[in-house]
N, CA, C and O atoms as a Tripos MOL2 file, in Angstrom:
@<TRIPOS>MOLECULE
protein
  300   299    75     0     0
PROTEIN
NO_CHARGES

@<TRIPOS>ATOM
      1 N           0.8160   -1.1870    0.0000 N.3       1 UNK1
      2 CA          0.0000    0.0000    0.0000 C.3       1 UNK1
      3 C           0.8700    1.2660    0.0000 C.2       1 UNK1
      4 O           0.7370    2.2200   -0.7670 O.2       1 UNK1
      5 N           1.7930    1.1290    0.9870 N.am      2 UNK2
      6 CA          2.4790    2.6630    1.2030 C.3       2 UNK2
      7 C           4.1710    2.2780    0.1810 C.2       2 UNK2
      8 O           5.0700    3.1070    0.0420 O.2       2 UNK2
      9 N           4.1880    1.1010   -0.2890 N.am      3 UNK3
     10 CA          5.5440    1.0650   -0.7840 C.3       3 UNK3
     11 C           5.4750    1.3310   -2.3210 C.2       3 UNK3
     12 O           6.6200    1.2880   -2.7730 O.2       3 UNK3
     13 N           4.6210    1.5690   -3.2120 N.am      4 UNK4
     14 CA          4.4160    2.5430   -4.2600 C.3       4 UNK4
     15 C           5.3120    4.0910   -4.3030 C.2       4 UNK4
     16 O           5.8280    4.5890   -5.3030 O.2       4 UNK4
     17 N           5.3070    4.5360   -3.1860 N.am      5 UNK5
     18 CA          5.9820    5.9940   -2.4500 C.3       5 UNK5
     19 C           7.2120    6.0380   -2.2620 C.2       5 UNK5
     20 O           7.7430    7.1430   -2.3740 O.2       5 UNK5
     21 N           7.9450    5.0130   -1.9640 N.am      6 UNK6
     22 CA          9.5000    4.8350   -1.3570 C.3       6 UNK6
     23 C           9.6620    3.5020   -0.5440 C.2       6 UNK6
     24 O           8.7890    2.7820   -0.0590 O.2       6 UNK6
     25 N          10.8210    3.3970   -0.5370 N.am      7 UNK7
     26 CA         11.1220    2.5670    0.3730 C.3       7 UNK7
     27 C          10.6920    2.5770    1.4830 C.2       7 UNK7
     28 O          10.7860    3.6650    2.0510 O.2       7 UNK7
     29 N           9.9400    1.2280    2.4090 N.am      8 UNK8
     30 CA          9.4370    1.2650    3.7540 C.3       8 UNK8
     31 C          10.7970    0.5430    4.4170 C.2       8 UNK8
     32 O          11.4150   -0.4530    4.0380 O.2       8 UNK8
     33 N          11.0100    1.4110    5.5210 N.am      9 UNK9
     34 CA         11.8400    1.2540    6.6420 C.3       9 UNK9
     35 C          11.4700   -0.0810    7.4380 C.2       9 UNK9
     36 O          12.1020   -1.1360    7.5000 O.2       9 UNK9
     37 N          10.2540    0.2800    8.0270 N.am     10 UNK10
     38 CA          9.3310   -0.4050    9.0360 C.3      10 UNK10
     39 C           8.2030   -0.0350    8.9120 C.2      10 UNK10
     40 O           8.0580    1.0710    8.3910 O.2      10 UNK10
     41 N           6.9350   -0.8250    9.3470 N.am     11 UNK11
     42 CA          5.6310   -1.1460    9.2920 C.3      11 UNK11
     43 C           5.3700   -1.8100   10.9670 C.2      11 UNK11
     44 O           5.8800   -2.8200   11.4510 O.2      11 UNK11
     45 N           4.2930   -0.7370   11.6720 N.am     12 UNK12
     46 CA          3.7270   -1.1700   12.7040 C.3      12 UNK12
     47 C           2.3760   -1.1380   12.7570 C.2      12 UNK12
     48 O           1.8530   -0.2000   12.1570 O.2      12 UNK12
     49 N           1.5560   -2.0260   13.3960 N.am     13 UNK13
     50 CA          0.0830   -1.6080   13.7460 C.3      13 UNK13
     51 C           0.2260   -1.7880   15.2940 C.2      13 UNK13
     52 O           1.1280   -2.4720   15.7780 O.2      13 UNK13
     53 N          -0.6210   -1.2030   15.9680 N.am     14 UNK14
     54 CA         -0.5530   -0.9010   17.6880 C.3      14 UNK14
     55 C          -1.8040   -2.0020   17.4140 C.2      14 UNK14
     56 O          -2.6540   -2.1200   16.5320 O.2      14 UNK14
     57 N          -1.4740   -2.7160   18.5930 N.am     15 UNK15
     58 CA         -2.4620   -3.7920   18.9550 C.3      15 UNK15
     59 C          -2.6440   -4.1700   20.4240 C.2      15 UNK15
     60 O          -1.7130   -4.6470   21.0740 O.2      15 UNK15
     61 N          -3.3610   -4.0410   20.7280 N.am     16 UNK16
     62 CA         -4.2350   -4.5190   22.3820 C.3      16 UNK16
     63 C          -2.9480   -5.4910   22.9400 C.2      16 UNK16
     64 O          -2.4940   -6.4950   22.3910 O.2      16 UNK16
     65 N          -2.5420   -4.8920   24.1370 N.am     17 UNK17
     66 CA         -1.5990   -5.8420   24.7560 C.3      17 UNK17
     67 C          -2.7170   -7.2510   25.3900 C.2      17 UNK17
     68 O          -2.2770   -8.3390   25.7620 O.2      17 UNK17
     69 N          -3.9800   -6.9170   25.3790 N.am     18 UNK18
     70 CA         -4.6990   -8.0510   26.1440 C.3      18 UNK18
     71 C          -5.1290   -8.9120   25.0860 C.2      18 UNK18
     72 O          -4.8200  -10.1020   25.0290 O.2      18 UNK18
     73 N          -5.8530   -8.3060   24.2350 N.am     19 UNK19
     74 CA         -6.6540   -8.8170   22.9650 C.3      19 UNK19
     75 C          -5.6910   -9.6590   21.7030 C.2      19 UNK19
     76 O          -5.9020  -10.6300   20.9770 O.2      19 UNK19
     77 N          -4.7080   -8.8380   21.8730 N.am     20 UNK20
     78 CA         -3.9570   -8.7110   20.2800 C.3      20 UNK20
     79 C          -4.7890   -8.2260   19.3060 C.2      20 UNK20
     80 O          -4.1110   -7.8340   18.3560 O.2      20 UNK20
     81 N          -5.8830   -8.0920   19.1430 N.am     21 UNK21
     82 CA         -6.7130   -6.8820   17.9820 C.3      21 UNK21
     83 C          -6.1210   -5.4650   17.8460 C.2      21 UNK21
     84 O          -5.7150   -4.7530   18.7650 O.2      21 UNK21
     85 N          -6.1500   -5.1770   16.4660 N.am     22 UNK22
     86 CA         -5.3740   -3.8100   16.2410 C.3      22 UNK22
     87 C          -6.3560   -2.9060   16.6110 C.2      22 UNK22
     88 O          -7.5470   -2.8510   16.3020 O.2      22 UNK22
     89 N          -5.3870   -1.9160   17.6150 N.am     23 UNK23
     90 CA         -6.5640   -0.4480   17.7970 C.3      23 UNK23
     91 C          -7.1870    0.5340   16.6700 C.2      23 UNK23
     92 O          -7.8750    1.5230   16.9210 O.2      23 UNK23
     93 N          -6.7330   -0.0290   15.0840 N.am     24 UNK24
     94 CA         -6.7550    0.7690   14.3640 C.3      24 UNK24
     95 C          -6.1640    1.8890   14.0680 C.2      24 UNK24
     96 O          -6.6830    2.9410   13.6950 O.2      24 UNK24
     97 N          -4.7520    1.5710   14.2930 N.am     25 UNK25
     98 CA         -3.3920    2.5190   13.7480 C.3      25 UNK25
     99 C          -2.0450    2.1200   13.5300 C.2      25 UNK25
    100 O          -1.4740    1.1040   13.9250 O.2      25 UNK25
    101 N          -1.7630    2.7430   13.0780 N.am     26 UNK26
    102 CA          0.0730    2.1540   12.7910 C.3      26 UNK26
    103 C           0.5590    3.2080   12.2970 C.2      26 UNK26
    104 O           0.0090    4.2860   12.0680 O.2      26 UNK26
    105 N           2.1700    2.6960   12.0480 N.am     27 UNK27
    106 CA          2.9670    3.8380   11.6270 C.3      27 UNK27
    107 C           4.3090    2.9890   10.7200 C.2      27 UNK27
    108 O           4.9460    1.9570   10.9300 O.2      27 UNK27
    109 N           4.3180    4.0680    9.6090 N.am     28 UNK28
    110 CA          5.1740    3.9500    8.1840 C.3      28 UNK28
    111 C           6.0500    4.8010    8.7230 C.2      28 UNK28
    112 O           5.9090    5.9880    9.0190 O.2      28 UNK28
    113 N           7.4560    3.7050    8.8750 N.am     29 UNK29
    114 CA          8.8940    4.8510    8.6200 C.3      29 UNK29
    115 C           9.2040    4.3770    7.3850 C.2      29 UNK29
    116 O           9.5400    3.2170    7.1470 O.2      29 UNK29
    117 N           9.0650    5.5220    6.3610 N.am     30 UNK30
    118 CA          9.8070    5.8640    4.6630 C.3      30 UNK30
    119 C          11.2930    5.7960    4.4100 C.2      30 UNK30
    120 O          11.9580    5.9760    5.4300 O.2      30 UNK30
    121 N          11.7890    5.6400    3.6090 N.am     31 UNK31
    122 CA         13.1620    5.1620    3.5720 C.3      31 UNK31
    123 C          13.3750    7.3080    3.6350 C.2      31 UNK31
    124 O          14.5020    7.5560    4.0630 O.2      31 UNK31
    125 N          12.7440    8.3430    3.3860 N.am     32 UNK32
    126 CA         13.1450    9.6360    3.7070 C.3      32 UNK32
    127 C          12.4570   10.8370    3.5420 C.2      32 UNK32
    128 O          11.8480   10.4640    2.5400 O.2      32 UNK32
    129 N          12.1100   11.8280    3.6900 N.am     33 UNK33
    130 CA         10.7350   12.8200    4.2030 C.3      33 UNK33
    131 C          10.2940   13.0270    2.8780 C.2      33 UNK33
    132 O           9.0970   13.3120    2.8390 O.2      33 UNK33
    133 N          11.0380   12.9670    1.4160 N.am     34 UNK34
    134 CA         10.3550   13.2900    0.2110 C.3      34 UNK34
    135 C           9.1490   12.1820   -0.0810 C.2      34 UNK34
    136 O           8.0380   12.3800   -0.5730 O.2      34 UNK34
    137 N           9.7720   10.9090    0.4070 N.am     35 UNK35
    138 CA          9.1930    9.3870   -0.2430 C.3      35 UNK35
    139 C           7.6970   10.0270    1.2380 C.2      35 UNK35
    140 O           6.5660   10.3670    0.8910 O.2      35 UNK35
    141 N           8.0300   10.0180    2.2860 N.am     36 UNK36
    142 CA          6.8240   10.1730    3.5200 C.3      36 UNK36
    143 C           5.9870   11.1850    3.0190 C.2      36 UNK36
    144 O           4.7900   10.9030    3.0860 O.2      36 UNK36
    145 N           6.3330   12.5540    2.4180 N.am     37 UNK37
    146 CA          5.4290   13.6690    2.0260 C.3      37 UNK37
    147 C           4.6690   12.8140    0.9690 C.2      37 UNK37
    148 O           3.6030   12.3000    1.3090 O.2      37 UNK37
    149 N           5.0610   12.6630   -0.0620 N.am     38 UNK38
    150 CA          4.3660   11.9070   -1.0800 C.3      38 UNK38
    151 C           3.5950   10.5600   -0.8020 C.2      38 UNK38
    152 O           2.8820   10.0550   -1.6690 O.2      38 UNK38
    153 N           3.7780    9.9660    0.5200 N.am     39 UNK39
    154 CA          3.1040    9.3460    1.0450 C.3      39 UNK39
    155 C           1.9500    9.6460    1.3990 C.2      39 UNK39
    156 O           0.8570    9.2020    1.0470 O.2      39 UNK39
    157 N           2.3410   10.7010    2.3730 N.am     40 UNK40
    158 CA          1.0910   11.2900    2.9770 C.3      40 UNK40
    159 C          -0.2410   12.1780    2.3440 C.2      40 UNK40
    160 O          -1.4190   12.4160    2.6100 O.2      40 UNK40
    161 N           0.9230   12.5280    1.1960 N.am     41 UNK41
    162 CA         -0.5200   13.4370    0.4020 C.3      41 UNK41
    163 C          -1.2310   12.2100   -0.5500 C.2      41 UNK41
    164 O          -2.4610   12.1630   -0.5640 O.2      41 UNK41
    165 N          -0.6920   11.5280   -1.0970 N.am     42 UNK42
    166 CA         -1.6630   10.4590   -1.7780 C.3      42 UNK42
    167 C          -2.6660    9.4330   -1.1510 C.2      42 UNK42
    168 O          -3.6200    8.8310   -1.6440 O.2      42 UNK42
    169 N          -2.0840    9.4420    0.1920 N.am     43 UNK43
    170 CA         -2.8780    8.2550    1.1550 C.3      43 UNK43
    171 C          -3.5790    8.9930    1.5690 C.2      43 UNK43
    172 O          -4.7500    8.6850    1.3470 O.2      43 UNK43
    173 N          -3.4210   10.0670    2.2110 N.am     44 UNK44
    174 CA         -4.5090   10.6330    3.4780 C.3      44 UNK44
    175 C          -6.1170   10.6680    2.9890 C.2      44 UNK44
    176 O          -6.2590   10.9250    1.7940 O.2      44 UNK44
    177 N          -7.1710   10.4740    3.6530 N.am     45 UNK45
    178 CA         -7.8860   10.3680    2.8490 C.3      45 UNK45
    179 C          -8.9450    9.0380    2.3550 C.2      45 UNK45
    180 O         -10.1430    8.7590    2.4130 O.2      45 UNK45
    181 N          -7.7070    8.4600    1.8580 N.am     46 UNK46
    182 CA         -7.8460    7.1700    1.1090 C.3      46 UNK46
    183 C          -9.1160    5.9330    2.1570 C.2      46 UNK46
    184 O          -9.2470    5.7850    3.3720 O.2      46 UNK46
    185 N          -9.8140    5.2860    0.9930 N.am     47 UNK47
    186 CA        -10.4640    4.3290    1.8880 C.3      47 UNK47
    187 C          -9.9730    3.2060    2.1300 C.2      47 UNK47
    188 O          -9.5300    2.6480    1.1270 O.2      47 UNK47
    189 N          -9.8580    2.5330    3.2790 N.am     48 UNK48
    190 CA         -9.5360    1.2400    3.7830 C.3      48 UNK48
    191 C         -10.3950    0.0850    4.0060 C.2      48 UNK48
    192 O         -10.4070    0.0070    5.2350 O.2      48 UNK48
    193 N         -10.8670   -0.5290    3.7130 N.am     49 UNK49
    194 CA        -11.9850   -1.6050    4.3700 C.3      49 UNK49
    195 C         -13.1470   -0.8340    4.6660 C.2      49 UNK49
    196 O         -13.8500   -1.4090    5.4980 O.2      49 UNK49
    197 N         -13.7150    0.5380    4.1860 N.am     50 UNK50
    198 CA        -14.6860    1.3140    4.2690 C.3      50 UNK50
    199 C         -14.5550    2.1780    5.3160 C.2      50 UNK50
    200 O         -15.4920    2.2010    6.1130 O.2      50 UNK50
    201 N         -13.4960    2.9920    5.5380 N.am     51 UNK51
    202 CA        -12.5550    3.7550    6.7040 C.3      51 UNK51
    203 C         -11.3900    4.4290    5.9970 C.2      51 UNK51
    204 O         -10.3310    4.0760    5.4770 O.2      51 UNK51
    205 N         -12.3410    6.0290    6.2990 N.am     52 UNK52
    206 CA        -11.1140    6.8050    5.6450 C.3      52 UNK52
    207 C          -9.6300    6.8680    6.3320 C.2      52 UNK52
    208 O          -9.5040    7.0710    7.5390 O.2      52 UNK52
    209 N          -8.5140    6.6740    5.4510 N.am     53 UNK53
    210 CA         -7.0600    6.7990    6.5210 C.3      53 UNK53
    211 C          -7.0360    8.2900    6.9500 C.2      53 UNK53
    212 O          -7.3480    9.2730    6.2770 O.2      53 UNK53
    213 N          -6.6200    8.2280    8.1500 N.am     54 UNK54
    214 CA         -5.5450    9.6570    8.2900 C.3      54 UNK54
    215 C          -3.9800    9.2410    8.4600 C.2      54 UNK54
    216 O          -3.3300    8.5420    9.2370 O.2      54 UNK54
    217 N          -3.7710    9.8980    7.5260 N.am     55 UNK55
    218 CA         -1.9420    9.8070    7.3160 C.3      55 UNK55
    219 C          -1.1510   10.8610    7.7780 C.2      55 UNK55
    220 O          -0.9470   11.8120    7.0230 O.2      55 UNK55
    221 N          -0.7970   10.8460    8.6120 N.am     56 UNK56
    222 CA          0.2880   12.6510    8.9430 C.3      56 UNK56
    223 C           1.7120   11.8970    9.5190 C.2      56 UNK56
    224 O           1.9380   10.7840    9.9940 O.2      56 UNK56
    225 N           2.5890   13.1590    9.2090 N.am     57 UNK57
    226 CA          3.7640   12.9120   10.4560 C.3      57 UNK57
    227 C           3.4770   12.3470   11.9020 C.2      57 UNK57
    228 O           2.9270   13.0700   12.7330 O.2      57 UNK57
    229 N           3.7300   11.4670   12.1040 N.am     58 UNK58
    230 CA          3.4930   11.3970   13.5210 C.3      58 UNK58
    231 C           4.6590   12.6090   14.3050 C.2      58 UNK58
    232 O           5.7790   13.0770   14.0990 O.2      58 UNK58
    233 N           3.4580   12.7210   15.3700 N.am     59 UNK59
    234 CA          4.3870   13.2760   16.7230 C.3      59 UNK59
    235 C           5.4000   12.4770   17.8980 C.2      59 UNK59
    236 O           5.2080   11.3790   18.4210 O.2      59 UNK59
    237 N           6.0720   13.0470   18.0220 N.am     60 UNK60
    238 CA          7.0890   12.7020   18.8770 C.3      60 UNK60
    239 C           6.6120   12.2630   20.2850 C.2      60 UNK60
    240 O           6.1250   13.2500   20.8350 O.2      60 UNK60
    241 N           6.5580   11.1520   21.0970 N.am     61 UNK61
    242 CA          6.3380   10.6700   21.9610 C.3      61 UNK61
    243 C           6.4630   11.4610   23.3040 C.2      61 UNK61
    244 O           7.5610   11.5480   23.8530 O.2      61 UNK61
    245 N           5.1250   12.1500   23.9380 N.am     62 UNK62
    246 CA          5.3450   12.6230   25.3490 C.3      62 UNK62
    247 C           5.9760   11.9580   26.1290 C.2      62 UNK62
    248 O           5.8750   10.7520   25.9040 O.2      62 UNK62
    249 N           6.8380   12.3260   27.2910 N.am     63 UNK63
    250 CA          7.1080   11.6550   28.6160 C.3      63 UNK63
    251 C           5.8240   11.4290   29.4730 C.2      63 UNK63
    252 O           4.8680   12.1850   29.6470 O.2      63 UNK63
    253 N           6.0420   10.3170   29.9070 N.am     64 UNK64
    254 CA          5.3590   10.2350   31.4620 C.3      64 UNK64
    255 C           5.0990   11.2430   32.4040 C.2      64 UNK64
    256 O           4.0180   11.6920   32.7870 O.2      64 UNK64
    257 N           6.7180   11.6530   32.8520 N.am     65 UNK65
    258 CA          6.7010   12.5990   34.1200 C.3      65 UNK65
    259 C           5.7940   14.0950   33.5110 C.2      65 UNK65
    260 O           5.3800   14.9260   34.3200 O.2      65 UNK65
    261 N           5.6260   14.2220   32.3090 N.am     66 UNK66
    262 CA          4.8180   15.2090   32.0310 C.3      66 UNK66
    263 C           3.6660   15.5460   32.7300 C.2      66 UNK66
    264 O           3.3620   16.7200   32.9400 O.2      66 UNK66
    265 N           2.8710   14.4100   33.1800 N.am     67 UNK67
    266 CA          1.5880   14.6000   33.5100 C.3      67 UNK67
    267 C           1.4390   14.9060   34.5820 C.2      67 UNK67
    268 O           2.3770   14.4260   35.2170 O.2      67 UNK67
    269 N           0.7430   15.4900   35.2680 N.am     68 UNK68
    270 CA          0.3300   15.7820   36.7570 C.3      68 UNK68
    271 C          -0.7730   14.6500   37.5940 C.2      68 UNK68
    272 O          -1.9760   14.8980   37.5100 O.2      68 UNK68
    273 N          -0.3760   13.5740   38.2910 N.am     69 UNK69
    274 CA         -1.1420   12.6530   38.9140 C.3      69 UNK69
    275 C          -1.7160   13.1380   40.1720 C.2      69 UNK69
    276 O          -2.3970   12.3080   40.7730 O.2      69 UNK69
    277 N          -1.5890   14.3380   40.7240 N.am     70 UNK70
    278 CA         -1.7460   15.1750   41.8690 C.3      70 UNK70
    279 C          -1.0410   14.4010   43.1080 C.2      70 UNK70
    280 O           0.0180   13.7860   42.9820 O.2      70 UNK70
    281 N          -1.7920   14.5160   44.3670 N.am     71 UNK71
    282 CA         -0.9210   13.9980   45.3760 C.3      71 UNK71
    283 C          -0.6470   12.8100   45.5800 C.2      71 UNK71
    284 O          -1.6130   12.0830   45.3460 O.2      71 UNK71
    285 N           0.8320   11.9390   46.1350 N.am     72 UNK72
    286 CA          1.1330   11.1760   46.0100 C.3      72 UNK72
    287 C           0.2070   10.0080   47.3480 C.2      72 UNK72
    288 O           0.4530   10.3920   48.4910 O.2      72 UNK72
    289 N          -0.5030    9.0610   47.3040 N.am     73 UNK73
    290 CA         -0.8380    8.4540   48.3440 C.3      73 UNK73
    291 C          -0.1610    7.0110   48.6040 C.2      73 UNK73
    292 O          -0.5920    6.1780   47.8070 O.2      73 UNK73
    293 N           0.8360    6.4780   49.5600 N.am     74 UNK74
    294 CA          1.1240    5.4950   50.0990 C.3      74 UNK74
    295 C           0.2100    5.0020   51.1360 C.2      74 UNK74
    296 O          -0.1380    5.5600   52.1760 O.2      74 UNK74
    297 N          -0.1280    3.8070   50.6460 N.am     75 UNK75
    298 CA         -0.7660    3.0870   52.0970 C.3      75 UNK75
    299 C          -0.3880    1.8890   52.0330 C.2      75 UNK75
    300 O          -0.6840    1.1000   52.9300 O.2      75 UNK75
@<TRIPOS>BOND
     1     1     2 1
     2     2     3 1
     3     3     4 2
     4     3     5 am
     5     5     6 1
     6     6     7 1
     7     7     8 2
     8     7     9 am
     9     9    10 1
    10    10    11 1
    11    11    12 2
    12    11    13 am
    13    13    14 1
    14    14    15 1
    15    15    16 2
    16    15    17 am
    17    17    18 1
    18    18    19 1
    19    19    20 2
    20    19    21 am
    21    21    22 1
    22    22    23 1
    23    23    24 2
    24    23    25 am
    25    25    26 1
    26    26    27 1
    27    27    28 2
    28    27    29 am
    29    29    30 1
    30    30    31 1
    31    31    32 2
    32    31    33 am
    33    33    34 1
    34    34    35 1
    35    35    36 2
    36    35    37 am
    37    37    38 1
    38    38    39 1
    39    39    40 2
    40    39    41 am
    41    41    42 1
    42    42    43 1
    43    43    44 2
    44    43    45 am
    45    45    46 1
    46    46    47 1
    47    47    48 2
    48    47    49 am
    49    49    50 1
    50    50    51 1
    51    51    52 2
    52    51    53 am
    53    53    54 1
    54    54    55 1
    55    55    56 2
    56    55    57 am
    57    57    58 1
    58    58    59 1
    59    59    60 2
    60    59    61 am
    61    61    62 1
    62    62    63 1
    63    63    64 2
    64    63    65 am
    65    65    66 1
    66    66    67 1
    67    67    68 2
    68    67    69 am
    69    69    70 1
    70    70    71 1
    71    71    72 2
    72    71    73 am
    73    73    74 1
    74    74    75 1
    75    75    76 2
    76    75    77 am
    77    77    78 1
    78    78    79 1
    79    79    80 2
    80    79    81 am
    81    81    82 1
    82    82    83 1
    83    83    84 2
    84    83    85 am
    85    85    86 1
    86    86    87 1
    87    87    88 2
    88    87    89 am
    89    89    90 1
    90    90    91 1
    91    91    92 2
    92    91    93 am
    93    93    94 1
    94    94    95 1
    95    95    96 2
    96    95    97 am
    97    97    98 1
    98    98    99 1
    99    99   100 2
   100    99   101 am
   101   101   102 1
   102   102   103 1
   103   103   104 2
   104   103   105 am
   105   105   106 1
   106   106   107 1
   107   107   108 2
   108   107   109 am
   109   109   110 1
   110   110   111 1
   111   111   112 2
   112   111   113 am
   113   113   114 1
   114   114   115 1
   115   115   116 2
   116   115   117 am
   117   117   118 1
   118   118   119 1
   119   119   120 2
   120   119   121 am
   121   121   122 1
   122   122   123 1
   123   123   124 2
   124   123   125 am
   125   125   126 1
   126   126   127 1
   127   127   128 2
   128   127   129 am
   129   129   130 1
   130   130   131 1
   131   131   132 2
   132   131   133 am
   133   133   134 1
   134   134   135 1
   135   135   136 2
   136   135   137 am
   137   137   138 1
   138   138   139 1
   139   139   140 2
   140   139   141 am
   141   141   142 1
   142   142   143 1
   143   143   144 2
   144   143   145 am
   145   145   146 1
   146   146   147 1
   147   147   148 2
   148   147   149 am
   149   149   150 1
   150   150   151 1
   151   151   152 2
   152   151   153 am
   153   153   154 1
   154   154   155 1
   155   155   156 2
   156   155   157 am
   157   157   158 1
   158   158   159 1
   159   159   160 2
   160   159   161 am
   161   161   162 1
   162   162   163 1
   163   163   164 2
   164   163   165 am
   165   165   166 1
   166   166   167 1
   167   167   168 2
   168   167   169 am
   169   169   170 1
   170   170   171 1
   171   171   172 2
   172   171   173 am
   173   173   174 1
   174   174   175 1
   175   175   176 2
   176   175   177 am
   177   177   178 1
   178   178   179 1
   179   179   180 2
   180   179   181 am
   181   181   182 1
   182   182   183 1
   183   183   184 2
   184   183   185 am
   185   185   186 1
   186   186   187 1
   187   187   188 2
   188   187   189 am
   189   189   190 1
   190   190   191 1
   191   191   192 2
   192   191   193 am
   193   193   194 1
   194   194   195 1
   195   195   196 2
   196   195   197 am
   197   197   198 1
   198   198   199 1
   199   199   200 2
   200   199   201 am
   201   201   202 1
   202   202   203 1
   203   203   204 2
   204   203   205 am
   205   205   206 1
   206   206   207 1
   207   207   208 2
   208   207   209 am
   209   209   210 1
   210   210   211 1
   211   211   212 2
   212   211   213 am
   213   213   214 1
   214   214   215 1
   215   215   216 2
   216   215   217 am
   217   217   218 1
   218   218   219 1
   219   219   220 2
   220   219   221 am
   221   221   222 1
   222   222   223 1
   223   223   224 2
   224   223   225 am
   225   225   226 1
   226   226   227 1
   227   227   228 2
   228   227   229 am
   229   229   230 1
   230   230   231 1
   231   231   232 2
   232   231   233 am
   233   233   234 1
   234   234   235 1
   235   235   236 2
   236   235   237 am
   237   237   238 1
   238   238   239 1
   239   239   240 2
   240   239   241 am
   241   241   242 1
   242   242   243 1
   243   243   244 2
   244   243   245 am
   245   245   246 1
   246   246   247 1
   247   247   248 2
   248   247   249 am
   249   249   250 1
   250   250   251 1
   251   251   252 2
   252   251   253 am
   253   253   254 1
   254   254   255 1
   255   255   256 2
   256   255   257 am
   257   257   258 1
   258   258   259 1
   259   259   260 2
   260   259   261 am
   261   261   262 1
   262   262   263 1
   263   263   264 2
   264   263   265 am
   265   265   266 1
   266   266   267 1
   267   267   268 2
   268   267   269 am
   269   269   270 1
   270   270   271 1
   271   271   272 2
   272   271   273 am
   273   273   274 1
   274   274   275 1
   275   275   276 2
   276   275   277 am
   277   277   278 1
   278   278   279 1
   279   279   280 2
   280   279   281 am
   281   281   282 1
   282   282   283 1
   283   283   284 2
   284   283   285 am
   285   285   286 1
   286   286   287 1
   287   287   288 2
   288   287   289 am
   289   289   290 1
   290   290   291 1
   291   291   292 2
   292   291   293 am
   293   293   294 1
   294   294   295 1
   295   295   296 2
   296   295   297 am
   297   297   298 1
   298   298   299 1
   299   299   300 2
@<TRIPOS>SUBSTRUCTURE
     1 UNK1         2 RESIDUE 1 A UNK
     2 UNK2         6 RESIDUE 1 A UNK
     3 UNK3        10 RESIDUE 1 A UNK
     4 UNK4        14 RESIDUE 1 A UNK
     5 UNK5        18 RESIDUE 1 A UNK
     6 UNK6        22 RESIDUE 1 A UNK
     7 UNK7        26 RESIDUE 1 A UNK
     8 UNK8        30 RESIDUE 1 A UNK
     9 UNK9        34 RESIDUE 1 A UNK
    10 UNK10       38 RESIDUE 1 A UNK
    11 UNK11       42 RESIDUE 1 A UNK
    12 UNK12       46 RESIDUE 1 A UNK
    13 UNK13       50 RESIDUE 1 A UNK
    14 UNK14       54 RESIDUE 1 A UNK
    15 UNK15       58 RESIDUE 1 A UNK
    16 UNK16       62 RESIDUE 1 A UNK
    17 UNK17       66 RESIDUE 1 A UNK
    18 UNK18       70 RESIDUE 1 A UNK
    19 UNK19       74 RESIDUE 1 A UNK
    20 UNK20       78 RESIDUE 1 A UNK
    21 UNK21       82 RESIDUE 1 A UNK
    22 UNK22       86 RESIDUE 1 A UNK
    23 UNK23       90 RESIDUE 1 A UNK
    24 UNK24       94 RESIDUE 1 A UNK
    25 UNK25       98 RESIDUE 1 A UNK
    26 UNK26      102 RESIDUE 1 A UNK
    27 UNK27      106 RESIDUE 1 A UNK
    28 UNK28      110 RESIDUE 1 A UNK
    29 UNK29      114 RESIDUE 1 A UNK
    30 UNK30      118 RESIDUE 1 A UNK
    31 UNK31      122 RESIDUE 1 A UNK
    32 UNK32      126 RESIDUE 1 A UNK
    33 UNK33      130 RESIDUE 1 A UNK
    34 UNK34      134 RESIDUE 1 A UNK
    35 UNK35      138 RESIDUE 1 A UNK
    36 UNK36      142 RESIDUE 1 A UNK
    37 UNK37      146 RESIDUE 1 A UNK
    38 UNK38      150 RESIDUE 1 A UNK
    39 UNK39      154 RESIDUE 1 A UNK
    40 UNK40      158 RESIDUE 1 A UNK
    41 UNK41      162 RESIDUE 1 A UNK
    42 UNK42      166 RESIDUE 1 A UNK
    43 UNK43      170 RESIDUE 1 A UNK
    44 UNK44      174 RESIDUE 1 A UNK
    45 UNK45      178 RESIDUE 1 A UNK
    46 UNK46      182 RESIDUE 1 A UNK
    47 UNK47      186 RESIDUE 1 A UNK
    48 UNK48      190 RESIDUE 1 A UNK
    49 UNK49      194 RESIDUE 1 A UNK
    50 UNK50      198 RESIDUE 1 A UNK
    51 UNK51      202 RESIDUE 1 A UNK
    52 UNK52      206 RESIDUE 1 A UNK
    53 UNK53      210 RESIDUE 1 A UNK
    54 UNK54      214 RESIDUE 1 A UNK
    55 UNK55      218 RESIDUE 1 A UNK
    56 UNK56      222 RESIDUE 1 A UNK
    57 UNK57      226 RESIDUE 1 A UNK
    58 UNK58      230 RESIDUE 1 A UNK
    59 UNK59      234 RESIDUE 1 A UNK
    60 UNK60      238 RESIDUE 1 A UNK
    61 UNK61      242 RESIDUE 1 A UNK
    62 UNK62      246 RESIDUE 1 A UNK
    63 UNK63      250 RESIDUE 1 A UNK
    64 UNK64      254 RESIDUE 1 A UNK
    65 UNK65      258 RESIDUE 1 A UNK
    66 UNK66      262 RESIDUE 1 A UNK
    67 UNK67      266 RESIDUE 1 A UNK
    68 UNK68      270 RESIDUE 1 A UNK
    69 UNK69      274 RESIDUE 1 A UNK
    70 UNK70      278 RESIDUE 1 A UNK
    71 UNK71      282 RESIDUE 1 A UNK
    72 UNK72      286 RESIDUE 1 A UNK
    73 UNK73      290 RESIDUE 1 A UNK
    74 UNK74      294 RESIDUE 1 A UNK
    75 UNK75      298 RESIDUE 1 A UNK
């Protein structure tokens, strides 16, 4: 599907650590950002099994300690 565009690096789908069923996403690393742009503008959009894709850059992975869990409770 996405190797029409460039070389694929790697191919993931995120899947249920309990289930193993895919959550319905994954992520294309392109062999380099020309082959990924041209990826992304021809796919995005596109229908899948009757499910439009969204294709973008992914974002860079938040930290943990980012979040605020408020006060700490030991018991």
């Amino acid at each position: 599907m996405f190797a029409e565009f460039g070389e694929i690096q790697e191919a993931t789908v995120i899947t249920d650590k309990f289930t193993g069923r895919s959550k319905g996403f994954g992520f294309v690393l392109m062999g380099d950002a020309e082959q990924a742009q041209k990826a992304i503008k021809a796919m995005d959009g596109k229908d899948l099994d009757g499910r439009p894709l969204k294709v973008n850059v992914a974002r860079p992975k938040r930290e943990n300690r980012d979040r605020d869990y408020g006060p700490r409770r030991d018991y």
